[in-house]
C-alpha positions in Angstrom: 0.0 0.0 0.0 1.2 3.6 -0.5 2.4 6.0 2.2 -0.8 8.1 1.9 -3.0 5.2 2.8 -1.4 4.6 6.1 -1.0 8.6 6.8 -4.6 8.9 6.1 -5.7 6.1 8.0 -3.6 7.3 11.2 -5.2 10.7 11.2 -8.6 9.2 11.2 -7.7 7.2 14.4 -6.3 9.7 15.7 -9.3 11.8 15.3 -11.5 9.4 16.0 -10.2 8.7 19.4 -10.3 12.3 19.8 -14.1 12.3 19.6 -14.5 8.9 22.1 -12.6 11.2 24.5 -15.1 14.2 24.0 -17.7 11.8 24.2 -16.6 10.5 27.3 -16.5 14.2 28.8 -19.9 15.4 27.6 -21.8 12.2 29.3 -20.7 13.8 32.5 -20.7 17.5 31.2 -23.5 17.5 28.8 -23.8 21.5 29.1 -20.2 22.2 28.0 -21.1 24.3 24.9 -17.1 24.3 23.8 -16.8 21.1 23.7 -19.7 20.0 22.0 -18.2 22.2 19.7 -15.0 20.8 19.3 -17.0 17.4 19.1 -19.0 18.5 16.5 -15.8 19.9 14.9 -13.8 17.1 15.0 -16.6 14.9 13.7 -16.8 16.7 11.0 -12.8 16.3 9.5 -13.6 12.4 10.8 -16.3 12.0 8.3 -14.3 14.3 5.1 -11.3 12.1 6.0 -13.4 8.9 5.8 -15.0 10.1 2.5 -11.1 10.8 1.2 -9.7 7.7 2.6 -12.6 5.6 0.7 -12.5 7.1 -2.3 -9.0 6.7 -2.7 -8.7 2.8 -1.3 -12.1 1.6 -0.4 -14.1 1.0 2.1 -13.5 1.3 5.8 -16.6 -0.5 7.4 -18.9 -3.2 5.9 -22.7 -4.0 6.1 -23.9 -0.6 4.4 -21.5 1.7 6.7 -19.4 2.1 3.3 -20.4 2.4 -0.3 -18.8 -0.2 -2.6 -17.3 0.4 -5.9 -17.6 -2.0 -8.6 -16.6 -5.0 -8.1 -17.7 -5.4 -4.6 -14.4 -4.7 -2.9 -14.9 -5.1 0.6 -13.0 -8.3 -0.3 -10.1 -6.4 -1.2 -7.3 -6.3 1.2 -5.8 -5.1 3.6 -8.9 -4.3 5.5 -8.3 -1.1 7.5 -7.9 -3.4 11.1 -5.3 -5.7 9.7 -2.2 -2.8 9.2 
């Protein structure tokens, strides 16, 4: 696989475990206004990186979370848990 798939795929961990954290926080400060802003803010670059990273190698989740190309190529590997 190219550099770029493993950079991309990084950042979306990386801001995805960003959001579980602010998650996390707002069940026990639901009123924090800032941080349901940066929640909302960093859910936002999750979902444009996901929609980058799938367009360029495919999809990241199965059973409808994605949109396939054609072929199907969910079979395609690696899938994104096995790097």
């Amino acid at each position: 696989m190219p550099p770029e798939f493993y950079t991309l795929l990084e950042e979306i961990q990386a801001i995805d475990f960003v959001i579980v954290e602010l998650n996390l926080y707002l069940d026990t400060h639901p009123d924090d206004f800032e941080i349901i802003q940066q929640f909302n803010d960093f859910t936002e670059q999750s979902m444009k990186l996901k929609i980058q990273f799938e367009q360029k190698f495919g999809p990241l989740m199965n059973f409808g979370r994605s949109y396939s190309n054609y072929p199907f190529n969910w079979v395609d590997t690696p899938w994104p848990w096995q790097v």
